[in-house]
C-alpha positions in Angstrom: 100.8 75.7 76.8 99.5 79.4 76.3 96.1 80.0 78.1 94.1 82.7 77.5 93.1 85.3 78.9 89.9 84.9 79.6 91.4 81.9 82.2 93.4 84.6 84.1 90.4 86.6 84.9 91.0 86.2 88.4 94.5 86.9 88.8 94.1 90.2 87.2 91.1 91.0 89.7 93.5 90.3 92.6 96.1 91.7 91.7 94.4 94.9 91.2 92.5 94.5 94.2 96.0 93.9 96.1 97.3 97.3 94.2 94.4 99.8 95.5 96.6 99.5 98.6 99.4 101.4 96.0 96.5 103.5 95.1 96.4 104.8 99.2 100.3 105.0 99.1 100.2 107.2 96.3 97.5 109.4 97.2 99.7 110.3 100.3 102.4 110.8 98.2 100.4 112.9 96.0 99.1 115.4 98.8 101.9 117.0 98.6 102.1 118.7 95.4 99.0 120.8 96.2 99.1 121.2 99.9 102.3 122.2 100.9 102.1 125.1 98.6 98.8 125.5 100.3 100.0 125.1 104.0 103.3 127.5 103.5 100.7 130.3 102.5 99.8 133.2 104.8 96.4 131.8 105.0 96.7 128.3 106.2 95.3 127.0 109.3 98.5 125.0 110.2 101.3 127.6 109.7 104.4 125.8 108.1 107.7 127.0 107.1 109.8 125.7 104.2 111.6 123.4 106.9 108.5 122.2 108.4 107.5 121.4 104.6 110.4 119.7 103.6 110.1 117.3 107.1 106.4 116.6 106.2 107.4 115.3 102.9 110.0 113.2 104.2 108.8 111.8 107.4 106.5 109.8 105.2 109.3 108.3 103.7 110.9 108.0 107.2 107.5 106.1 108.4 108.5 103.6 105.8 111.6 102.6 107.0 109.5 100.9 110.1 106.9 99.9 108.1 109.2 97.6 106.2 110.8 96.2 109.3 107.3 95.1 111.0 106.6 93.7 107.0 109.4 91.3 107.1 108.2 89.3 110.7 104.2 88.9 109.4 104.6 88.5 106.2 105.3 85.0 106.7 103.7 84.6 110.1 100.4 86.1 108.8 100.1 85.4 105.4 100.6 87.9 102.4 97.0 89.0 102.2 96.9 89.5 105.9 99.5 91.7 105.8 98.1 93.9 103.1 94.9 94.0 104.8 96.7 94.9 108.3 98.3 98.0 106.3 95.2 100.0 105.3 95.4 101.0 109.1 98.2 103.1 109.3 97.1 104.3 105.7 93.9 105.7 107.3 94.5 106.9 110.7 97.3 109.1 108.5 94.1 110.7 107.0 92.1 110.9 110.1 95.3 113.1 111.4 95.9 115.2 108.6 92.3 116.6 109.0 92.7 117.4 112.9 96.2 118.5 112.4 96.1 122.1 114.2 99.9 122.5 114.1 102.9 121.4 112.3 104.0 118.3 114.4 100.5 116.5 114.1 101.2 116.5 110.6 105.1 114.7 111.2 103.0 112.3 113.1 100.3 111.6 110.2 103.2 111.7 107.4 105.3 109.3 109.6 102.3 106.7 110.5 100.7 106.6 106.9 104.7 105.9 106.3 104.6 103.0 108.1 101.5 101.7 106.1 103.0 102.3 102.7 106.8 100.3 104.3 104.0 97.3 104.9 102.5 97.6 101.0 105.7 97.8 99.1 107.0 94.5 100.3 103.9 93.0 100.5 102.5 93.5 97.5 105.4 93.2 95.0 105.5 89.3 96.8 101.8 88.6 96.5 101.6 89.3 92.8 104.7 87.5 91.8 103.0 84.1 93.8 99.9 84.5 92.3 100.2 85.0 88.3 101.1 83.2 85.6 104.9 83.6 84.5 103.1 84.8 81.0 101.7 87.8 82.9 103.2 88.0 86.1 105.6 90.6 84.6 102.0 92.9 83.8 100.5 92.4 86.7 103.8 93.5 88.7 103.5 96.6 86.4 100.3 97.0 88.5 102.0 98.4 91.2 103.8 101.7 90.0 100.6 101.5 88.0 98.8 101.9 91.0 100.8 104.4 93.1 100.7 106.9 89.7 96.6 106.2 90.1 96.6 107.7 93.4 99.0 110.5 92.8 97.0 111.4 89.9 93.7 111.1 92.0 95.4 113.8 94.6 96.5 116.2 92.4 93.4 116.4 90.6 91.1 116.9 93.2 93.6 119.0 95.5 93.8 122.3 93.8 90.1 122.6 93.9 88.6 121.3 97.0 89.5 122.1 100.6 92.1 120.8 102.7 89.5 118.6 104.8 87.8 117.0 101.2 91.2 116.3 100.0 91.9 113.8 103.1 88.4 112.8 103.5 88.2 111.9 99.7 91.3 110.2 99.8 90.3 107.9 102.8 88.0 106.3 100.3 90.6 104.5 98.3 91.7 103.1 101.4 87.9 102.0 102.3 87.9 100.5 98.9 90.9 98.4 98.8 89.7 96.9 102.3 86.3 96.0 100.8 86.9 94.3 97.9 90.6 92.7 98.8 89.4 91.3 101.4 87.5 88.7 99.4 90.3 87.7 97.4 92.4 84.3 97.9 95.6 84.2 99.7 98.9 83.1 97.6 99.4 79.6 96.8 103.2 79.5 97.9 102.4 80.5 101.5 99.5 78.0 102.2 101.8 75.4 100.3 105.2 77.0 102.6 102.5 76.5 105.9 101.9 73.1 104.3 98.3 73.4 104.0 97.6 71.8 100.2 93.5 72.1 100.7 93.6 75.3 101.3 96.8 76.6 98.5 94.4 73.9 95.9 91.5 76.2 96.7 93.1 79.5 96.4 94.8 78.0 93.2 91.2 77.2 91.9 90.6 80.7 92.5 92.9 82.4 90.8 92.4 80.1 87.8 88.9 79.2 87.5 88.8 77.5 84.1 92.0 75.4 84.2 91.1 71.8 84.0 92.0 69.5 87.1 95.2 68.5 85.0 96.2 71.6 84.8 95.5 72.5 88.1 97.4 69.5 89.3 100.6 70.7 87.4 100.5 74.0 88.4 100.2 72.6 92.2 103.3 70.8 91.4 105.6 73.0 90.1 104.7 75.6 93.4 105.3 72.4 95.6 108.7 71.5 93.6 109.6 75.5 94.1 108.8 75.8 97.7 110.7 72.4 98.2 113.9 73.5 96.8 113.7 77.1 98.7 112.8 75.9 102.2 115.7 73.2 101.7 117.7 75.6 104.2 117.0 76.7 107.1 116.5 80.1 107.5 119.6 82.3 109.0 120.4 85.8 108.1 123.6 84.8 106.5 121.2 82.5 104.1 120.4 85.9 102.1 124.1 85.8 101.2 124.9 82.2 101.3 123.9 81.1 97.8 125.5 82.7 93.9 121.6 83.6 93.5 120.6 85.1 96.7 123.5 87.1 96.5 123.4 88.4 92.9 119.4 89.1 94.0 120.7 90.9 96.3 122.7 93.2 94.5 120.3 93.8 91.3 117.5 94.7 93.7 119.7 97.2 95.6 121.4 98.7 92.5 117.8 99.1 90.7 116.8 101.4 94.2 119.7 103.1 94.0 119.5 104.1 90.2 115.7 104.8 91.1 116.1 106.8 94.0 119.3 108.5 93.2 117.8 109.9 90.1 115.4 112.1 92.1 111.8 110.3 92.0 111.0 111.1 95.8 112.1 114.7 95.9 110.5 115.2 92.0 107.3 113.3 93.4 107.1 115.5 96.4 107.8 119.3 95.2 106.6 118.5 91.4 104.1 121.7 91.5 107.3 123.9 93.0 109.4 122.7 90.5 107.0 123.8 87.8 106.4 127.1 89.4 110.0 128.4 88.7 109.4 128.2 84.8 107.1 132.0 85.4 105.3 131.1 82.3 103.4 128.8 80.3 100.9 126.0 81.8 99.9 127.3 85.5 101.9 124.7 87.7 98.7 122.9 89.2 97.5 122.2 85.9 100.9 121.1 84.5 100.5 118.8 87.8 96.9 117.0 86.8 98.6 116.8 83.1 101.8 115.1 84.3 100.0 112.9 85.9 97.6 111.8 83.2 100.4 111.1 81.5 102.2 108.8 83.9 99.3 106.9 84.0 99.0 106.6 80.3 103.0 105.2 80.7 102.3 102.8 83.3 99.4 100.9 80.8 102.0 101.2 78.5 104.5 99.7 80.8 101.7 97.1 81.3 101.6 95.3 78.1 105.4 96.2 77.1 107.3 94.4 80.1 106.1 90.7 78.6 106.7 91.8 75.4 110.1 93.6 75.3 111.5 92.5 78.5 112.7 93.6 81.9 116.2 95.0 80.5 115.8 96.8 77.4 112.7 98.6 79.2 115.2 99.6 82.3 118.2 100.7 79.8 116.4 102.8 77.4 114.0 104.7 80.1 117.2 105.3 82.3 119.1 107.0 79.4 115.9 109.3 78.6 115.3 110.1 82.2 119.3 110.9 82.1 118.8 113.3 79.5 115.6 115.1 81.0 117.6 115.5 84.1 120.7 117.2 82.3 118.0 119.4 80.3 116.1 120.5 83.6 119.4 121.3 85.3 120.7 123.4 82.5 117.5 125.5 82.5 117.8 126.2 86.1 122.1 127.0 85.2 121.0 128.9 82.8 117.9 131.1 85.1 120.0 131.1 88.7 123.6 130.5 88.3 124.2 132.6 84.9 121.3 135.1 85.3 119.6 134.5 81.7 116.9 136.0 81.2 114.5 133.0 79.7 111.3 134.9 79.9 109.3 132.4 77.5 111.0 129.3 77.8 109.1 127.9 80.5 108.0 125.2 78.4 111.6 123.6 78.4 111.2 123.2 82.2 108.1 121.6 82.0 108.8 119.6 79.1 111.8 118.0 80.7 110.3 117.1 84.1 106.8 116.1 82.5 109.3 114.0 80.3 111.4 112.3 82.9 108.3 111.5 84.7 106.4 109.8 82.1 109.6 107.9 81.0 110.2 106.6 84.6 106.4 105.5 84.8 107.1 103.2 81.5 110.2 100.9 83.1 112.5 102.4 85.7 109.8 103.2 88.5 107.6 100.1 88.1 110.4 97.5 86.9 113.1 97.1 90.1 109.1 96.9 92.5 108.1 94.6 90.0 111.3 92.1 89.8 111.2 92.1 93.9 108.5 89.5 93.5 110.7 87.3 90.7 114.4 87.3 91.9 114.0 85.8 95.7 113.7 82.0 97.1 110.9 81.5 98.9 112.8 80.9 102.3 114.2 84.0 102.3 111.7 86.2 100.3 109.8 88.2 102.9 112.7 89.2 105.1 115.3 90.5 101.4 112.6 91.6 100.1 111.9 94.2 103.4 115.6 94.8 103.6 115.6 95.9 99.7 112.2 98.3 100.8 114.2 99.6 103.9 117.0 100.3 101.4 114.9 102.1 99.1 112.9 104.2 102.0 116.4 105.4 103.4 117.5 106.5 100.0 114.5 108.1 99.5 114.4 109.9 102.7 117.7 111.3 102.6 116.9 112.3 98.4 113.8 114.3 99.7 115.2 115.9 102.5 118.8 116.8 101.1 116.9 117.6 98.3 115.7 121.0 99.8 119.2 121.9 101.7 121.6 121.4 98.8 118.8 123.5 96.3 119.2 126.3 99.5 122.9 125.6 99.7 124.1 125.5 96.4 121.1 125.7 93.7 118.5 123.3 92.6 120.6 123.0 89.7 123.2 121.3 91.4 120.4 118.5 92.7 119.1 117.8 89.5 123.3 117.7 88.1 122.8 114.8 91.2 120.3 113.3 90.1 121.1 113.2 86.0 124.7 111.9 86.5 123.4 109.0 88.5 121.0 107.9 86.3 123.7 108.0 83.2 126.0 105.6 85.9 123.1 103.3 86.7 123.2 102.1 82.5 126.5 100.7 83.1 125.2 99.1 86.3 121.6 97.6 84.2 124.4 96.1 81.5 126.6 94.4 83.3 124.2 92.9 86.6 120.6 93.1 85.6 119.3 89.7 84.2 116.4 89.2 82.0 113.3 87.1 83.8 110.7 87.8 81.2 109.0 84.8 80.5 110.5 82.4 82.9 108.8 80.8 86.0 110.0 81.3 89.5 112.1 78.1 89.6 114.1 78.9 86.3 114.5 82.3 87.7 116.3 80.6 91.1 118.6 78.2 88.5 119.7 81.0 86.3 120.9 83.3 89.4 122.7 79.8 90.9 123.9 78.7 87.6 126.7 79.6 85.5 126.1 80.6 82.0 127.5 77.9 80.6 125.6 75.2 83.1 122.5 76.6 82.1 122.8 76.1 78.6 123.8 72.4 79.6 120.5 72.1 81.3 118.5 73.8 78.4 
């Protein structure tokens, strides 16, 4: 039965409630772009050398890798709003730090501990959104996320290159503030209370989220969550249970290979060093302002991504925006062949450079960057969702690290056209990947998601 919107009022208010948290993440990811240009000047408070800058961009990423860990035991011991609310923390104190930093190692420690925060959202979240929305939406609302994080990237980079290092960090604590205040009042998911076996309170949370349902309705929605939880708490919970099942273990290996394309294709190290980047092209848009416009951008893409992921679908969004981003890679690293490698003079073709970057970033933001967070809430059992769903976000923080950092020694080593030759091949290998393992959830419910990963093709057209 379709519902409208105007039902779902209150799933979209906690979800983007649940996402400020993103919004924190991003803003940390976001202070780089501005500051570490900033801090490697001859006029910065902290003095920092291009190593110390390429450790505090990647000891945030490091912090994560914990982060996720301590995710995976309270997630299901405290509840998935708990969690989130537990996160904003780390995500502050990181601020607090930044703005006492007096030397270079305060700063590891605030990169490393607002890490930590960010490991705690990105399983969190991606879980609590995919138990609380409708299967009509829930592919929107997980859009939220990426969404979210390009919100507080864009929210750094605009206020960065023209306020002080303190304001930066003291304006960014807000969205931290923010998410606190008003998540805090939002319900917890269904699925846990029901998984905890307390129906009162999942039956309240469920009249929450959708507060002009009729009692029928309510009652059948109540049912199918009880018939899901059921079936995935039917096992007991072992490690090996992540592999002991066709589903589980095809999960396993689409949300893996989706990080993998993600991360291999450069996102972190692009994210991170996006103002550098742009600096190289000499002419054209000054690099901060090519920055704030990037950014607009992405945001624009991840609104678009919003209303196109229920309407076109998971896969077609992952394919086509992984073959685009493989194209701006190979363009980005043949200007920088072109400039370091062949000596070219390309006075006045500065725009290619940041056509090609502002290009691959945008197309990410539309499918590939919010798509494999978004499925994390869709392809796992219940039983086993909080601890895969941390090891898939310990798997993508330890790709990333080792992107952003080797990022910086093979450009020094061998040329920053050799990364982004990295970076472009792998996303042109991770279409095969999307073809052949990547199935399709749009507009299926959590249960038929389970019985299409368990089932053979043919089975599941019996049971259709």
């Amino acid at each position: 039965m379709n519902k409208s919107r105007a039902k779902r009022w209150t799933q979209y208010l906690a979800a983007i409630t649940a996402t400020l948290s993103l919004a924190s993440t991003g803003s940390h990811i976001g202070w780089t772009s501005p500051t570490l240009p900033r801090l490697k000047s001859t006029e910065s408070h902290v003095q920092v050398t291009s190593d110390d800058a390429s450790w505090i961009a990647s000891f945030y990423l490091l912090g994560s890798i914990p982060g996720n860990i301590i995710a995976a035991f309270i997630v299901d011991w405290l509840g998935r709003k708990s969690s989130l609310l537990i996160a904003a923390l780390p995500l502050t104190i990181g601020w607090i730090l930044i703005i006492v930093a007096w030397n270079p190692y305060i700063l590891y420690a605030s990169r490393f501990i607002s890490g930590i925060g960010q490991g705690i959202v990105y399983v969190v979240c991606p879980m609590y959104i995919g138990e609380i929305a409708d299967k009509e939406i829930r592919g929107s609302l997980g859009s939220f996320i990426k969404l979210m994080v390009t919100f507080g990237e864009l929210y750094a980079h605009v206020i960065g290159p023209f306020v002080s290092y303190e304001i930066l960090s003291y304006a960014c604590i807000l969205i931290s503030i923010t998410f606190f205040i008003s998540f805090v009042w939002m319900p917890e998911s269904p699925y846990y209370l029901i998984m905890k076996n307390q129906q009162k309170k999942a039956m309240k949370s469920l009249k929450q989220l959708k507060r002009n349902s009729t009692e029928e309705e309510l009652e059948e929605d109540m049912n199918q969550m009880q018939k899901t939880v059921i079936r995935d708490l039917s096992d007991k919970v072992h490690f090996w249970n992540f592999f002991n099942t066709r589903g589980n273990r095809r999960a396993v290996l689409v949300s893996f290979g989706l990080q993998l394309i993600l991360q291999f294709s450069g996102i972190a190290a692009i994210e991170s060093y996006t103002q550098e980047i742009l600096q190289e092209a000499e002419d054209g848009l000054p690099a901060g302002v090519a920055v704030i416009i990037l950014s607009i951008l992405q945001l624009v893409a991840g609104l678009g991504a919003a209303v196109l992921v229920d309407k076109v679908g998971r896969r077609p969004l992952l394919l086509i925006t992984t073959l685009l981003a493989g194209v701006s890679l190979t363009i980005t690293a043949g200007f920088y062949f072109f400039k370091f490698y062949l000596l070219i003079d390309i006075t006045g073709y500065g725009w290619v450079l940041h056509a090609s970057v502002m290009f691959y970033e945008l197309i990410i933001a539309l499918g590939l960057s919010p798509v494999p967070y978004m499925m994390l809430g869709e392809l796992f059992p219940t039983n086993v969702k909080g601890k895969t769903v941390s090891l898939v976000n310990l798997w993508a923080s330890l790709l990333a690290f080792i992107v952003s950092k080797l990022y910086q020694v093979i450009s020094d080593a061998v040329g920053i056209y050799s990364a982004f030759g990295w970076f472009a091949v792998s996303s042109f290998i991770g279409i095969i990947f999307i073809l052949l393992i990547v199935p399709e959830t749009k507009g299926k419910s959590l249960l038929e998601i389970q019985e299409e990963l368990n089932c053979n093709k043919n089975k599941i057209n019996a049971i259709a």
